[in-house]
Every structure is written in C-alpha cells, then in structure tokens.
N, C-alpha and C positions, 0 to 999 in steps of 0.2 A: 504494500500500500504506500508505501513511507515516496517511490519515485512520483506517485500522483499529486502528491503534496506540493504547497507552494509553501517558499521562505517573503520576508514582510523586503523584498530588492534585494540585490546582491549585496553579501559584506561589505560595508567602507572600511578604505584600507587603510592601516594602521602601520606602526613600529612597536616592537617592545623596547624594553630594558637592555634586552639583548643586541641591540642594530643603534639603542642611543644611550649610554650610560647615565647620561645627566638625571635621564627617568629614575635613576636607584635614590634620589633626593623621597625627601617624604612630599604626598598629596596633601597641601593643606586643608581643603576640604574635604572630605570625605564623609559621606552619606552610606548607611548598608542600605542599599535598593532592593537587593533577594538574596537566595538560597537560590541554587541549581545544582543538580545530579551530572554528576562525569566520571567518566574512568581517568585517571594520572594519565596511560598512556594517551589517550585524547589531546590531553591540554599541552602535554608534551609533545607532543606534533603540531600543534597548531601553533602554540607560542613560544617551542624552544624551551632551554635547560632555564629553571626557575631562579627566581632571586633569591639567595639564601644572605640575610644580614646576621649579623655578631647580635645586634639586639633588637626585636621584632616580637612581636605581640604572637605574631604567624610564623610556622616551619616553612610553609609553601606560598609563594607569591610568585606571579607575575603583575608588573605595568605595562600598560598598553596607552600609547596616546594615535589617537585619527587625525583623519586627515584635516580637521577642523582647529585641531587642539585641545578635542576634551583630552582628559585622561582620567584610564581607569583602574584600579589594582583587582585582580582577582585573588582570593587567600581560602586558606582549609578551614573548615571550622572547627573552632576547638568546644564546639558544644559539645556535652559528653554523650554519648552511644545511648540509645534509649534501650538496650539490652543489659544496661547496668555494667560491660564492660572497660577496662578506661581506655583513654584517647590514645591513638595507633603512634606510633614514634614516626620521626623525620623518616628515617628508614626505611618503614612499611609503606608509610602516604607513598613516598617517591621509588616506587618497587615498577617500572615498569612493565612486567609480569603479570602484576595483579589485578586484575578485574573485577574491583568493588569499584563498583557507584559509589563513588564519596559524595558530602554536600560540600558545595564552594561556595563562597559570599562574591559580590560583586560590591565592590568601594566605589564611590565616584560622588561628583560633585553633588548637588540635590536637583539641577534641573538636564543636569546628561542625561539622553537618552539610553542608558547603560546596557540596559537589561535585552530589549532590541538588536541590539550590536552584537553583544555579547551572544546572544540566542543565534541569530542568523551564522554567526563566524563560524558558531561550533557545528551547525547543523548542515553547511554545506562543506564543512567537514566528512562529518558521517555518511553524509551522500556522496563525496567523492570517493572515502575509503570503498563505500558499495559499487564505481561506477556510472553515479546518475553525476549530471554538471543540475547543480540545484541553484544556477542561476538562471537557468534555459527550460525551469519548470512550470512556464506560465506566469499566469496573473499572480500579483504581487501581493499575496495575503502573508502572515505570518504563517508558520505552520500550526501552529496549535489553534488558532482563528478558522483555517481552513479544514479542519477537522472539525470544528464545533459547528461549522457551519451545513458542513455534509452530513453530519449526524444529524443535527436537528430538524434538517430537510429530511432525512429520510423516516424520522420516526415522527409524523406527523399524522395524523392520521384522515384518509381519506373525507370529504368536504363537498359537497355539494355549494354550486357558483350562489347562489338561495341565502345560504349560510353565509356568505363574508360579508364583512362588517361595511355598513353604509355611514358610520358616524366618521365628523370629521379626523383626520390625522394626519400630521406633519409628512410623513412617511411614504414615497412609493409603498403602493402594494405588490410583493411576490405571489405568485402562485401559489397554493399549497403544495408542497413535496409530492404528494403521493395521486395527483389529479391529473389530468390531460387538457393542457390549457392550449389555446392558440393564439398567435403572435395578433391576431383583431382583436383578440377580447382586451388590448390596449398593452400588454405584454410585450417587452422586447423580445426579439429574435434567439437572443442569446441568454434572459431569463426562462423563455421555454426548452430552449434545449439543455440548459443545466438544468431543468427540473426532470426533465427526459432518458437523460446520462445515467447508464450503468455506475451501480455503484464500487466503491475499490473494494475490495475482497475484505478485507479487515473490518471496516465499518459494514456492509454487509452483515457479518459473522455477530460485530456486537447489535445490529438493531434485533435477528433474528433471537438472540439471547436476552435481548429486554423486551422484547416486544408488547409484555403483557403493559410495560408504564408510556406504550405510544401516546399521545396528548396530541390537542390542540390548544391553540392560545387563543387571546383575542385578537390577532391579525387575522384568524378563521373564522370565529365566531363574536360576533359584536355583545352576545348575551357576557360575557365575561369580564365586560368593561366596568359591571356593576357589582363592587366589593359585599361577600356576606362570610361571616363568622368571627371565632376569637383567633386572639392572639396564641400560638401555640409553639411558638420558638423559634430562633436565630440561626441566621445562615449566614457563613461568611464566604464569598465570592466576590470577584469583581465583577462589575455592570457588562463589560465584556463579553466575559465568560455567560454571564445570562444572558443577554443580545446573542450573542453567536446562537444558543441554545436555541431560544423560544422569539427572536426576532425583534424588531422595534419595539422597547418598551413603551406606554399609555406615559403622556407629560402628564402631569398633574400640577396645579398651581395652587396647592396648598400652604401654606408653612411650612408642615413637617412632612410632606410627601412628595415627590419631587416625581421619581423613576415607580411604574409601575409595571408588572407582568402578573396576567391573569391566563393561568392554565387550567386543562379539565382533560384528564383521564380516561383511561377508553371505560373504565367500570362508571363513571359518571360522576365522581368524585374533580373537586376541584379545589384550587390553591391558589393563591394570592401571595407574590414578592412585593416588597417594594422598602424601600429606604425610611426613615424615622431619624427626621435631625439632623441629616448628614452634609445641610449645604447651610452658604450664606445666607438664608433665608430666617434660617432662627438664630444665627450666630454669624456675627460680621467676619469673622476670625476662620471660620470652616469655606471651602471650597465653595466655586458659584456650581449650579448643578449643570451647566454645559462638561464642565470638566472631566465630570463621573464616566463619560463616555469618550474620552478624548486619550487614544492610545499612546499620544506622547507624553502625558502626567505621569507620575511614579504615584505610589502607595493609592491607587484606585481600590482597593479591596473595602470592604464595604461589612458591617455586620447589617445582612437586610432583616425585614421580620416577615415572618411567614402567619401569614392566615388563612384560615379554614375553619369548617362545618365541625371536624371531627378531626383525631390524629391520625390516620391513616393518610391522608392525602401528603399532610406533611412526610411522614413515610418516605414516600410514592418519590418525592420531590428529592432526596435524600438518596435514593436508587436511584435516580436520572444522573445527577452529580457525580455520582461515585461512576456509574457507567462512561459517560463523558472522560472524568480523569483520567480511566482507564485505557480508554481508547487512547488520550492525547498522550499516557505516559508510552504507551506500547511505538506511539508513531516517533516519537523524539528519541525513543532507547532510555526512556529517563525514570527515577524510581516513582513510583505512585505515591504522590503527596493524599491524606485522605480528608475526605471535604471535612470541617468543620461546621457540625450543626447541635443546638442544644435545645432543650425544651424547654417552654418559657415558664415564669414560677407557675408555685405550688395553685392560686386563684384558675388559672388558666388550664393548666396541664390537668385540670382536675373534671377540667368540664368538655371533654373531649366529644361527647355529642351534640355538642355548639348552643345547648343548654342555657348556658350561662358566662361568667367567668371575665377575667381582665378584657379589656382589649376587644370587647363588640364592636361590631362595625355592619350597618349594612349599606346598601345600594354604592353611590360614588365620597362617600361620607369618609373620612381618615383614620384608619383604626387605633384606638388609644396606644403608645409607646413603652405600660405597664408589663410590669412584670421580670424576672433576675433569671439568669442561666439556671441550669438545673443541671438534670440528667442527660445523658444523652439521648438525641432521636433516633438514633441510626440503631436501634435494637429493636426491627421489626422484622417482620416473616416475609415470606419473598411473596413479592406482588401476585 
C-alpha cells in the first residue's frame, strides 16, 4: 500500500552537523514539537554519524538546518520504557543492527515547520530503501493525511442523493465514498473518479475488518447537524486527524464551540465531536479557531468532548480511532501510538442511557463542558 501513498512535497533540503560544524553550537530556541518512531539505522542513513557532545542532556542527536535557515535537532528520548525496564545505553541506541523502533523528539524553534520536514525526509527514505521515488507519488498530501483520507472514504456508508445535507456550508460537497456519482450532479471529474478508484490492499483489509463501525457524518446526512445527548468523555486528536476521518467539520459560532463533527453508525447509534474552550473566543490568550485546522500550526491536538445518547457510540468512536492509527502506523513503519480517550465524570458516565446527567444538550444548543477524566472508554466489546 505504503507506494500509493503520497508525502505532504518533496523533502527540503537541508545540511546536518555533519556537512556544517558551526551546527554543533547549541539551538537557542528550542520547542519539543513531537515524538516519532524510527529504527537508529534509518536516521543513520539519512542524516549520517550522530553528534555525540562531552555534555548533553541527549546520547543521540542530530542538527539539521534547511534551506531556509530553520534548524532543527533530533534527540533519543530519555523517557523511561513503559515496560518498567531502564533506558538502553549510548551503545545499544547507536547498535546499527538493531531494529527497535525507538521514540525520537524533534527540537526546533516554536513556529518551524519541524514535524512536516522531519516526517517527509524520513519517509521518502523508507520509500527509496523499498524502491518507490516518493516524490513522483502524486498529489501532495502528507502521508498519514492520505491514509485518513482513503479510509474515511471508504468506510462510509452507502447514501442515497435524498439524504445529503441541503443546509448551508462553507465547504465543497464530496460524494459519499461508497455511491456512484457523476461529474453533472456538479462533481468534478477527478472527485468522481477518486471516489470510483480501487482501493490499496491495506486499507481495503482494515475497512473489511471494521466494517461493522462504517458511519456516516453530517456531510451525508443533514439530520446530524442537530446535537442530542450527555457528555460522556474526552478525546484527544487533532482536528486533522478528524477532518481527514469524517470530513468538513459543522463551524459553529458559539463561545465555547467552534469545530463540530456529527456521526451515526451503521447500528443507528450516533456521536457528536466537537471542541469546548479551545479558541480565542473565550480566552484572548488561546488560538483563533481558523488555526485548529491549519496544518502549519504545531500543538493542534485538541482534548475534544464526545456526546451521545448512551456509551456505546462513544465506544464505537474509540474503534474508529484506534482502527485509523493502525492503519497510519502500518503505512509509515511506525509504532502504534494508542488514541487517548477517557470517560467523563462520575454525573455523566452514570447516565449512559442519555437519561440524564452532566453535559445535556439537544438540537444545535452547546453541550455543557462538565464533568473530570475518569476511566477509560476504550474497554468495550467489539462493535
């Protein structure tokens, strides 16, 4: 699957430490942007023998400055092993034999585009080690973009033309994934035939393996636009990552709601994302909500809140996620990070048959922002 994929343009091209010594000076700014999975020998192909200093926080580094002038440091992290073992020696990290997925940090300034760079560099890496030129792979999505995107196309679930939503929105309408549209009913040429296109084998394998949490949203169905139930727990994702998923979120001009996505299950069960306090809106000091969507920002992740009827949907929502990373970890070679979701307090989590409880909401009304982490949601039965 991984040569269908597209990277977000070809790598810009850079120097390390290694090609400019001056780079071995310290970054005075430096911001940690992420965590990323790699093998030593990876990084050691890509950016040469590491910077080892006499006094460093870090065993493993490289600098990198582009063609612009950012620069960025990559380093090991010295978080300790969550199998309770302790941190592997200069040694082992730089073994290059060994084929553990280490986590790396990415250092760089706060408005570098690091993580981007960094992502693309290594990934057409990977694809050249394989033989594919993963500059010459098409249209210019990231990869993991292009993966959420194919996914969520394909597990959408079939739609009558009857069914899409008449109410205003910012947004081109797509197709639904799973429909037979033609380029009159106001569709371009090249959105029907992506919706048409055999799917890569990988993504294939995981829709046929989720299948039962197929959804539509309300880019299908306009009934969905109208918010009903409690609050029943937190998801942490970026706006992105849901966009890619389930398409154009609903704008909302509330205060404290901004980003909205309303899904519904093929069992008839449905779920409501959306954001709580996350912009300039209630707070001059927090981001404008254009941002939340805006892939050149860093820290977009987001704790959204999930509402529903009952807790199964949330469930439901929780399998999609997990399904999604999987796929994106499989196509990058990278370890499965696991989604982040919690159920909301004790008021809430209590009222799972939409009863009662924190955080009622119905029709386009904004669901109260009640309610503390709990337990986990993710200890449910399979769909």
């Amino acid at each position: 699957m991984a040569n269908l994929l597209a990277i977000y343009g070809p790598p810009p091209a850079f120097v390390t430490h290694n090609d400019d010594e001056s780079l071995a000076a310290a970054i005075k700014e430096r911001v940690c942007h992420t965590s990323f999975c790699a093998r030593y020998s990876e990084l050691l192909s890509l950016f040469g023998a590491p910077l080892n200093l006499a006094k460093s926080d870090f065993s493993t580094q490289w600098i990198l400055r582009f063609d612009d002038g950012a620069q960025v440091r990559i380093v090991d992290s010295r978080d300790p092993p969550a199998d309770g073992k302790p941190l592997p020696s200069t040694a082992e990290v730089q073994n290059p034999a060994d084929e553990t997925l280490r986590a790396w940090l990415i250092l760089a300034g706060l408005k570098v585009p690091a993580i981007a760079r960094v992502q693309s560099a290594l990934f057409a890496r990977r694809m050249a080690d394989r033989g594919v030129d993963a500059i010459a792979m098409g249209k210019q999505e990231r990869v993991l973009d292009a993966v959420g995107i194919a996914f969520g196309r394909a597990m959408r679930l079939p739609v009558s033309a009857a069914r899409l939503p008449t109410h205003r929105d910012e947004h081109p309408r797509e197709p639904p994934a799973n429909t037979v549209a033609a380029a009159g009913d106001g569709y371009s040429s090249d959105i029907v035939e992506a919706a048409r296109a055999a799917l890569p084998p990988a993504i294939a394998a995981a829709v046929a393996k989720w299948k039962p949490l197929r959804f539509l949203t309300h880019n299908e169905d306009a009934a969905l636009i109208d918010r009903r139930g409690v609050l029943q727990g937190y998801l942490g994702a970026s706006a992105i990552e849901l966009q890619n998923l389930f398409g154009p979120p609903l704008r909302r001009e509330g205060v404290h709601i901004t980003l909205e996505w309303g899904v519904r299950f093929e069992d008839g069960s449905c779920v409501w994302i959306h954001d709580w306090d996350a912009t300039n809106r209630v707070n001059p000091e927090l981001p404008p909500p254009e941002s939340m969507l805006d892939p050149r920002i860093l820290f977009n992740g987001v704790e959204w809140h999930v509402v529903c009827e009952a807790l199964r949907p949330a469930q439901k929502l929780l399998r999609t996620m997990t399904a999604l990373r999987e796929l994106c970890a499989y196509a990058a070679g990278d370890e499965l990070f696991p989604v982040c979701m919690h159920q909301a307090g004790s008021e809430a989590s209590a009222s799972c048959d939409g009863s009662g409880g924190a955080g009622a909401s119905g029709g386009s009304s904004e669901a109260s922002g009640g309610g503390g982490a709990a337990s986990g949601v993710g200890q449910s039965p399979a769909p």
